[in-house]
C-alpha positions as a LaTeX table, in Angstrom:
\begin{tabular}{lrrr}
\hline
Residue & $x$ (\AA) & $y$ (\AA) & $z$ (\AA) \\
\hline
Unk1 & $-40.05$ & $-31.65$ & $-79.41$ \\
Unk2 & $-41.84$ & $-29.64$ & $-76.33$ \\
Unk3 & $-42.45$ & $-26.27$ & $-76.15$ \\
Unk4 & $-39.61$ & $-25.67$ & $-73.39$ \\
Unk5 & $-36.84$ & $-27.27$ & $-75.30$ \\
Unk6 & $-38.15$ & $-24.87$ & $-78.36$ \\
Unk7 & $-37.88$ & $-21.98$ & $-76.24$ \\
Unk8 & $-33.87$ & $-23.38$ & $-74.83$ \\
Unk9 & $-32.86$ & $-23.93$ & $-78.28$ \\
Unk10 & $-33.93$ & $-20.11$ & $-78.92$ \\
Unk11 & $-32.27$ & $-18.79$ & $-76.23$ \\
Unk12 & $-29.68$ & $-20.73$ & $-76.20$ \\
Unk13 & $-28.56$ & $-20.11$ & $-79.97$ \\
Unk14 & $-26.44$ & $-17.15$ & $-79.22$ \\
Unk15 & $-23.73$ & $-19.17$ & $-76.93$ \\
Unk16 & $-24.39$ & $-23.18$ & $-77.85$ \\
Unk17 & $-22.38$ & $-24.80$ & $-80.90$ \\
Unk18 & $-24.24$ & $-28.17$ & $-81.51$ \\
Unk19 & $-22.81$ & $-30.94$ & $-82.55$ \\
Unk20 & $-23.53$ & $-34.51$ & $-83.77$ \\
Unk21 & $-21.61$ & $-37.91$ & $-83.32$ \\
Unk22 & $-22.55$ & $-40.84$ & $-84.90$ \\
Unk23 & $-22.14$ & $-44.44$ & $-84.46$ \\
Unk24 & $-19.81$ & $-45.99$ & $-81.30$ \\
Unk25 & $-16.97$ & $-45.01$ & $-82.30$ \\
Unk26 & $-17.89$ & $-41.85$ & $-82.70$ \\
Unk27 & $-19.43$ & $-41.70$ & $-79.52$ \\
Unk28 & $-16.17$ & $-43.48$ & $-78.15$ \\
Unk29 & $-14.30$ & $-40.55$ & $-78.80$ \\
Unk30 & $-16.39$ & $-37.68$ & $-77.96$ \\
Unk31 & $-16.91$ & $-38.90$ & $-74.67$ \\
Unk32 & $-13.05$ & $-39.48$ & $-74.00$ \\
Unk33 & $-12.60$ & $-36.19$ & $-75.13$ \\
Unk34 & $-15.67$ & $-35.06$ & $-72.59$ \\
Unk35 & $-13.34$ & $-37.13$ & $-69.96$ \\
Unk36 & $-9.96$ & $-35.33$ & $-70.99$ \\
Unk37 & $-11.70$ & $-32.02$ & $-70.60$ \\
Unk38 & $-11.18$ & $-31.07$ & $-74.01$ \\
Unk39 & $-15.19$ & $-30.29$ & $-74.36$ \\
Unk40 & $-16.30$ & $-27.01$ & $-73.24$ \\
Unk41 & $-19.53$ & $-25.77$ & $-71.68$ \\
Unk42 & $-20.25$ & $-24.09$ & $-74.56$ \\
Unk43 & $-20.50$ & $-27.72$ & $-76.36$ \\
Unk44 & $-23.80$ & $-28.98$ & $-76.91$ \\
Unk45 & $-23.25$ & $-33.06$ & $-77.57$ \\
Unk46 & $-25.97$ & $-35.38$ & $-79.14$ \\
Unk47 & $-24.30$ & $-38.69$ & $-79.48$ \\
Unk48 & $-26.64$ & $-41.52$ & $-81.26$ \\
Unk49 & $-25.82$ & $-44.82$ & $-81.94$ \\
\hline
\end{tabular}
């Protein structure tokens, strides 16, 4: 991981709630939820397969 996404991570602890989907459905649904608006920009996604 690079230094600048260290220092994001950092600063961005205080208003960021990560989470994790895995596997295609998974995915499936976050992003339909992403497309329904039901994901806020608070929401930080990591979708693997």
């Amino acid at each position: 991981m690079g230094a600048a996404m260290v220092d994001f991570i950092v600063a961005a602890q205080s208003w960021i709630q990560i989470s994790e989907s895995n596997g295609p459905e998974a995915i499936a649904e976050k992003i339909v939820a992403m497309l329904d608006g039901e994901v806020s920009a608070q929401d930080g996604i990591i979708l693997r397969p």
